[in-house]
N, C-alpha and C positions, 0 to 999 in steps of 0.2 A: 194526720195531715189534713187540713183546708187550702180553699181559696176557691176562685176559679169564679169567673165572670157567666159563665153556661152553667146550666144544667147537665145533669147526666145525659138528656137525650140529645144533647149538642147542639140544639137550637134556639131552645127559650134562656132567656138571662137570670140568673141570681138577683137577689135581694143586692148586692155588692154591685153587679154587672149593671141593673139598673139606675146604681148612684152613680157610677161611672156616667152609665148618659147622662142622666139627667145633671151632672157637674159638666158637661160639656153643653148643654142645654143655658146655663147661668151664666159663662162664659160667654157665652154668643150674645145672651141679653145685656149684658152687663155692658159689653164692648159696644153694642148698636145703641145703647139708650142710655151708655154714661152710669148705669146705675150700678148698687152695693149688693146685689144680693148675695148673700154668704154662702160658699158653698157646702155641699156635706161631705161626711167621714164616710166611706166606703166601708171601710173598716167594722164599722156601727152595726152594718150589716151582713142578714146570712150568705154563708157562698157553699159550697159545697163538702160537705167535714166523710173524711175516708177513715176506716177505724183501723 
């Protein structure tokens, strides 16, 4: 099983959790200055993998 926007220790963000912001980040730009920037795949990135 994966996923998961945290870390184990419950506070710092994943590889996934900081596309998350940073796709909320492009949003906010995008809507204030009218502009394209593409956002990214969460996905792409690490999140937390349980064996």
């Amino acid at each position: 099983m994966s996923g998961g926007a945290f870390s184990l220790d419950g506070v710092h963000l994943t590889g996934r959790g900081y596309a998350f912001i940073a796709n909320e980040f492009i949003k906010a730009i995008n809507s204030k200055y009218k502009s394209t920037l593409p956002q990214v795949d969460p996905n792409k990135y690490s999140g937390v993998k349980f064996p």
